[in-house]
C-alpha positions in Angstrom: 24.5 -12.5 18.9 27.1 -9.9 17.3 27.2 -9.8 13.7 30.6 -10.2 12.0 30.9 -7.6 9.6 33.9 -8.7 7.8 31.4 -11.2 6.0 30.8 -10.9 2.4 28.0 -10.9 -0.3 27.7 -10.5 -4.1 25.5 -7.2 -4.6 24.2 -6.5 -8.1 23.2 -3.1 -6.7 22.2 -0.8 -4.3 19.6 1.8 -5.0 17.2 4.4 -3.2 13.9 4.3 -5.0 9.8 4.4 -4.0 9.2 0.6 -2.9 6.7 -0.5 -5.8 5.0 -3.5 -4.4 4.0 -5.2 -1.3 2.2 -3.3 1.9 5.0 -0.6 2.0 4.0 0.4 -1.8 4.9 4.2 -2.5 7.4 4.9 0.4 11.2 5.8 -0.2 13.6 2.7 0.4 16.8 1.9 -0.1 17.1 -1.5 -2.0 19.8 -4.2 -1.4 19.8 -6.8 -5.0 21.8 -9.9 -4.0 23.6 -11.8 -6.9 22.3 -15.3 -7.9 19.3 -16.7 -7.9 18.4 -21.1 -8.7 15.0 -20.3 -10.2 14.0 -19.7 -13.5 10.6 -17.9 -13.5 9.5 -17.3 -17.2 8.4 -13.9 -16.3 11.3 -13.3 -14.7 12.1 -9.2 -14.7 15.8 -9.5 -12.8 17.6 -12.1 -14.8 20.5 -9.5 -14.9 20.9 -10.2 -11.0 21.8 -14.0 -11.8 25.5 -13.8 -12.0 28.0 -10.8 -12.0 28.2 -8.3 -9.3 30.8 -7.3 -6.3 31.8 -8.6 -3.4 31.4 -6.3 -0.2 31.9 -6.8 3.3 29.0 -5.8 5.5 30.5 -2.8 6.7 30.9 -1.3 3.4 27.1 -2.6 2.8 25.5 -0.6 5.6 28.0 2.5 5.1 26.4 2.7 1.8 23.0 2.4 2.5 23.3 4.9 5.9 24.0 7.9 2.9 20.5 7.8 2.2 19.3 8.1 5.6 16.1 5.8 4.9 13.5 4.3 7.3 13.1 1.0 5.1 15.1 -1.1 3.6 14.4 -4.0 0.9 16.3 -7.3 0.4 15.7 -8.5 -2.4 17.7 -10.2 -5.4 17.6 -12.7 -7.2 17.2 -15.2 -4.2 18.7 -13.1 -1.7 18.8 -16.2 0.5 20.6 -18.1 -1.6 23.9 -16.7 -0.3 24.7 -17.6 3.6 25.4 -14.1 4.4 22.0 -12.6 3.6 21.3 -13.5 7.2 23.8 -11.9 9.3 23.2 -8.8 6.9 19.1 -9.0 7.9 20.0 -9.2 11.2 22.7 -5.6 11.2 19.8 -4.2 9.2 17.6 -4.7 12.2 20.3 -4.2 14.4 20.5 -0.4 12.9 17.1 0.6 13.5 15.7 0.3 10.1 12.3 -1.6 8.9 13.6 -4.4 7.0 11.9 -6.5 4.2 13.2 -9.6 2.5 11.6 -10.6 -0.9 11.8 -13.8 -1.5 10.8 -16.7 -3.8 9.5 -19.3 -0.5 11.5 -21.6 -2.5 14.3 -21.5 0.2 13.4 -21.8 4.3 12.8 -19.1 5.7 12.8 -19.8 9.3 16.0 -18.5 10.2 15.2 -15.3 9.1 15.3 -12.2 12.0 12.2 -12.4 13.3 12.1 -8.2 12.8 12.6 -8.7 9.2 8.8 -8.8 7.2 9.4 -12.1 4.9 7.6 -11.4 1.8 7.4 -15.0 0.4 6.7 -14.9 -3.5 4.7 -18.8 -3.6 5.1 -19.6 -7.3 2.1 -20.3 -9.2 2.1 -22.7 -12.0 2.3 -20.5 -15.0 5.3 -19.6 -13.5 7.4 -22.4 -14.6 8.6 -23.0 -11.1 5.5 -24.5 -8.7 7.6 -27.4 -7.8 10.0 -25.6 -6.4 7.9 -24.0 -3.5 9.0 -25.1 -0.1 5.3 -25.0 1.2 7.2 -25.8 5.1 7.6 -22.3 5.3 3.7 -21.4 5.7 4.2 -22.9 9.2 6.8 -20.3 10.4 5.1 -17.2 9.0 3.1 -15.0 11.4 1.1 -11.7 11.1 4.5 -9.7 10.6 5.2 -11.6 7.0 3.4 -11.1 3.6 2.7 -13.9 0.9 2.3 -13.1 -2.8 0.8 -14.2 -5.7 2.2 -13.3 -9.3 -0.9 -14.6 -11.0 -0.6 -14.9 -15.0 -3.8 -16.5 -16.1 -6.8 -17.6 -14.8 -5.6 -20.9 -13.9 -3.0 -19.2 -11.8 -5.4 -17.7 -9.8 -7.6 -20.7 -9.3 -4.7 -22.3 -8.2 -3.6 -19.0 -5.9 -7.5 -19.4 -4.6 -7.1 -22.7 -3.8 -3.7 -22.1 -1.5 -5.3 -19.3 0.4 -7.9 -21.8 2.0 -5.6 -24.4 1.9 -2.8 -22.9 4.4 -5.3 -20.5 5.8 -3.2 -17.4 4.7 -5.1 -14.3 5.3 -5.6 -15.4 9.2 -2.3 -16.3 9.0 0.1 -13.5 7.5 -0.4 -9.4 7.5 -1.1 -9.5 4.1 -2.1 -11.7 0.8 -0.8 -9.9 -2.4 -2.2 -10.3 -5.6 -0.3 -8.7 -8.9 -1.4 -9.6 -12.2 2.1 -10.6 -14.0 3.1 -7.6 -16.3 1.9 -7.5 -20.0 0.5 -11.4 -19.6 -2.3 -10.4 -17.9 -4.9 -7.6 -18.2 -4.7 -6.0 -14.7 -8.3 -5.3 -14.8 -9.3 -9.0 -15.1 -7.6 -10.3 -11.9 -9.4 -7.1 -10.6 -12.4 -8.5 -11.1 -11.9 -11.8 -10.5 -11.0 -10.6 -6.7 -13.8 -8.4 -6.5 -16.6 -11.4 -8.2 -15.0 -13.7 -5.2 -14.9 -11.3 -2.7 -11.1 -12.5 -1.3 -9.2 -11.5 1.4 -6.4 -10.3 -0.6 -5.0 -7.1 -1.6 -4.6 -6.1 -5.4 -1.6 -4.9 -6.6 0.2 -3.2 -9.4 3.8 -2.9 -9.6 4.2 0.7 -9.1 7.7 0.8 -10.6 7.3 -0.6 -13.8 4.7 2.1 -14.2 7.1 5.3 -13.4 9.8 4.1 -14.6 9.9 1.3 -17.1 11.3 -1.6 -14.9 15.2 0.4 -15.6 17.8 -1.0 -13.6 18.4 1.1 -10.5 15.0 1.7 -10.0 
């Protein structure tokens, strides 16, 4: 099915940057932040994203991110689901030969998503402030091209994280588990351990960008 490229979305912005997280950590991408987001995570890093932003057609979407010339491209927000549009725009990602991701918080379904796109579903833990908001239908639809992660804030965060793993079978199920320590709550070095002392099938991870560059905007 064609995409209509006169459709619209709020962007907060577009930027080319290393991809700091997930199993594409370290490569250049080009980033797509969608305005808006219904969640209110007390770690929250993107609260700027929540309102604001422009309106752009598609077209004027992927002529701006074709001046990079990248390979991958990350959809991200905010809740980039959370506007309609975020769909067709997945699928004229896709469409244009690039390896799309879409970071999301699993708190919206997911199963409509272009089955090309990796869905990198953020499951909210309870330190989070918003556990009851996960949509846990969405474990059913994800396959070994998606990615579930963890941002795990104490150690009853990643009891609870432990738990889910078995619970919805998750490494057997998805490409890859992610594990990241929530930044400056919690000693990176003690969920470290704490994998290592249970031997999981998960993959630890830091996120890379706060490290080079401070969390900035446009980065």
């Amino acid at each position: 099915m064609s995409v209509d490229l006169c459709a619209t979305l709020r962007i907060t912005e577009i930027f080319y940057s290393l991809q700091g997280e997930s199993r594409s950590i370290g490569l250049p991408t080009v980033f797509v932040r969608l305005t808006g987001c219904p969640l209110r995570c007390q770690y929250c890093d993107t609260a700027y994203a929540f309102t604001g932003g422009e309106v752009h057609s598609l077209s004027a979407i992927l002529a701006r991110i074709e001046r990079f010339k990248p390979r991958f491209i990350c959809v991200t927000g905010g809740e980039p689901l959370a506007q309609p549009n975020c769909l067709p725009l997945l699928q004229a990602l896709c469409d244009a030969g690039y390896q799309v991701s879409l970071e999301t918080s699993g708190a919206l379904d997911v199963s409509a998503v272009d089955p090309r796109v990796s869905r990198v579903v953020d499951l909210k833990t309870p330190d989070s402030a918003e556990s009851g908001r996960n949509l846990y239908g969405n474990m059913a639809v994800l396959g070994k091209h998606d990615q579930v992660k963890f941002v795990v804030c104490s150690r009853q965060d990643y009891e609870w994280a432990r738990f889910k793993l078995d619970e919805y079978s998750l490494p057997e199920r998805v490409d890859e588990v992610l594990f990241s320590p929530s930044h400056e709550q919690l000693v990176p070095k003690l969920l470290a351990e704490w994998i290592m002392e249970d031997n999981l099938p998960v993959r630890f991870q830091l996120q890379l960008h706060k490290y080079l560059w401070n969390d900035e905007p446009g980065h």
